[in-house]
Backbone bond lengths (Angstrom), bond angles and torsions (degrees), N, CA, C in turn:
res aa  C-N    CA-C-N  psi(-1)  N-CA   C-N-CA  omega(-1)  CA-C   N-CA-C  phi
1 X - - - 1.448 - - 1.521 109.62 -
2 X 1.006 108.06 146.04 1.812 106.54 -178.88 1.437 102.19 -145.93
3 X 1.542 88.94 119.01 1.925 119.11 163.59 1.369 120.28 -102.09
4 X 0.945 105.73 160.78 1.572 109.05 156.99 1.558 118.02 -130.60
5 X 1.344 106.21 145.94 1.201 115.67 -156.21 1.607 116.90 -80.05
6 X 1.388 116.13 61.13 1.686 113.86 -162.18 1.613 114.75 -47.09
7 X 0.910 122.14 -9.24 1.731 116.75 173.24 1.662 115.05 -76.54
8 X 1.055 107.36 0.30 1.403 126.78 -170.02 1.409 111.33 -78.20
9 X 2.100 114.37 -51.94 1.109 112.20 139.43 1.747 144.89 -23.96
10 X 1.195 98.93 -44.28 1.871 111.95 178.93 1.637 95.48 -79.72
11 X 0.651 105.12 -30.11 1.921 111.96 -173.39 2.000 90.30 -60.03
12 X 1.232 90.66 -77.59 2.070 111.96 -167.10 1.914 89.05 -50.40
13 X 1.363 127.02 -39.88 1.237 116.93 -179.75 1.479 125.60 -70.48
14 X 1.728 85.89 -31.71 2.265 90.82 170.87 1.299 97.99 -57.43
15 X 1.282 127.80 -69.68 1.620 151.80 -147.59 1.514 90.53 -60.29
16 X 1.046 146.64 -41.60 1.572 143.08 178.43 1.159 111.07 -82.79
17 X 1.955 122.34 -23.76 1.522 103.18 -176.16 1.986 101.80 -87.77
18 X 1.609 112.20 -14.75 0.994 103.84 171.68 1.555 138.25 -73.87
19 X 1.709 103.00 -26.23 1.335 117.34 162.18 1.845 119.81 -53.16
20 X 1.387 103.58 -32.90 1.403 118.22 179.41 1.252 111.82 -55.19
21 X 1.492 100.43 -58.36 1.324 124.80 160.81 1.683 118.60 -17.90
22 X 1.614 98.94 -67.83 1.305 125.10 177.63 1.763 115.01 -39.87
23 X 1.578 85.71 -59.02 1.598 104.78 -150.49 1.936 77.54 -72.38
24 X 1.156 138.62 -34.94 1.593 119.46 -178.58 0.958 112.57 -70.16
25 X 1.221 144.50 -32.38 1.764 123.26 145.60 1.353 140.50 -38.15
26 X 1.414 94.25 -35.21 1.276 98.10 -179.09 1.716 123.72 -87.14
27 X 1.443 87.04 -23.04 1.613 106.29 163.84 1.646 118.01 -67.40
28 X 1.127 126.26 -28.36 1.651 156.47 172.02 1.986 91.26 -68.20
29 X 0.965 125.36 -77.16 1.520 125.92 170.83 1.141 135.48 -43.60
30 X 1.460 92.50 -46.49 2.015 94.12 169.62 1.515 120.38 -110.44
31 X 1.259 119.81 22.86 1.564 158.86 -173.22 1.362 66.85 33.36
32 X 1.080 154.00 113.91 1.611 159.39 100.11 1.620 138.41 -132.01
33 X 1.148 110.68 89.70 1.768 114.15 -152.52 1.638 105.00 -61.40
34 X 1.944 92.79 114.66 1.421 120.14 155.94 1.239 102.95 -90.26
35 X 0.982 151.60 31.24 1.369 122.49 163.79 1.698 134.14 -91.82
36 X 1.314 116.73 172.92 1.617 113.58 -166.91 1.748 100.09 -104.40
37 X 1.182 108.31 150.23 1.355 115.57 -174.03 1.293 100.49 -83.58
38 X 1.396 108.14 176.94 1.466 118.14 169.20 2.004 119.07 -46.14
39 X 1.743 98.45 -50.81 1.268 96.14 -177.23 1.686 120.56 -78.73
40 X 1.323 95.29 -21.12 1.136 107.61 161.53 1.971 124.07 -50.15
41 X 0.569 125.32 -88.05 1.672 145.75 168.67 1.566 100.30 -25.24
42 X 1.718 127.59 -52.62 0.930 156.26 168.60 1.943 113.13 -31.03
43 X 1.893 99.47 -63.00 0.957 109.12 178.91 1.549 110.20 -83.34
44 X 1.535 127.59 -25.13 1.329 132.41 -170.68 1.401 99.95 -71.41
45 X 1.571 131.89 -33.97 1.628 127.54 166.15 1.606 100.61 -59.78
46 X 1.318 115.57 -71.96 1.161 116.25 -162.52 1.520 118.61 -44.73
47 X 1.439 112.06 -25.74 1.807 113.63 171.78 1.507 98.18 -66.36
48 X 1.362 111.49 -58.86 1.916 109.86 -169.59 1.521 84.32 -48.65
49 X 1.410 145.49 -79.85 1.703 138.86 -115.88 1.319 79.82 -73.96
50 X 1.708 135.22 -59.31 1.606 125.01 161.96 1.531 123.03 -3.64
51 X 0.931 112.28 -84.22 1.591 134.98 -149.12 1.729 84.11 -69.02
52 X 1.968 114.05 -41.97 0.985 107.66 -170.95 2.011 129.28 -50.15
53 X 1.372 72.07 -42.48 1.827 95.89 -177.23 1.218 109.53 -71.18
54 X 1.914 116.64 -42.24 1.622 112.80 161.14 1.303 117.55 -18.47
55 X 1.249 102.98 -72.82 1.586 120.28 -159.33 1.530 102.82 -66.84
56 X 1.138 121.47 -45.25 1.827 125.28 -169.52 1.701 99.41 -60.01
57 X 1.734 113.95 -41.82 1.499 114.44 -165.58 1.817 106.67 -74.95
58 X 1.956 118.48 -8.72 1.477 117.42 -139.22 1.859 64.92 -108.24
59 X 1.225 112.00 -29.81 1.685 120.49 -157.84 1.915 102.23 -70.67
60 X 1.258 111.66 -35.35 1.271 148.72 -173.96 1.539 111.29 -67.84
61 X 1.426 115.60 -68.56 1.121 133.25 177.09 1.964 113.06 -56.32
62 X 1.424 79.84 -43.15 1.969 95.17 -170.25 1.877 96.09 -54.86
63 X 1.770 96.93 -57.49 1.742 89.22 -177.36 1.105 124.85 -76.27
64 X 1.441 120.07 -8.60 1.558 122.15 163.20 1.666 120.15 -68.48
65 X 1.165 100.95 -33.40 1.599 98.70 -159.56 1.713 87.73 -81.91
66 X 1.216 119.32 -38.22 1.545 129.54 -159.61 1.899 100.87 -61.01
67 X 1.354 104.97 -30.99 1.928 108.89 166.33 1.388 115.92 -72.00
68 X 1.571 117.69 -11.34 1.544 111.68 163.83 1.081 129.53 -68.51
């Protein structure tokens, strides 16, 4: 059976709102704003939950085809 693990998304979305996080300190230090916008951060999860499911469907396929 093959799922994918949709909480995985909220995971890649913490991990980007904390980098944000990051990058406003660092913007505070070098008074020059690095930071990512809303859509920004938005799409930077959505590439990880991508790439994520890539790999789960390539992971999927490998043990399926391997019972032929």
């Amino acid at each position: 059976m093959f799922s994918i693990d949709t909480s995985k998304f909220d995971e890649f979305l913490e991990a980007e709102k904390q980098r944000q996080l990051a990058m406003m300190e660092v913007s505070k230090m070098i008074g020059v704003d690095v930071t990512f916008s809303d859509k920004e951060i938005i799409r930077n999860a959505e590439e990880k939950f991508s790439k994520y499911v890539s790999e789960e469907v390539n992971k999927w396929m490998k043990s399926a085809l391997s019972l032929i």
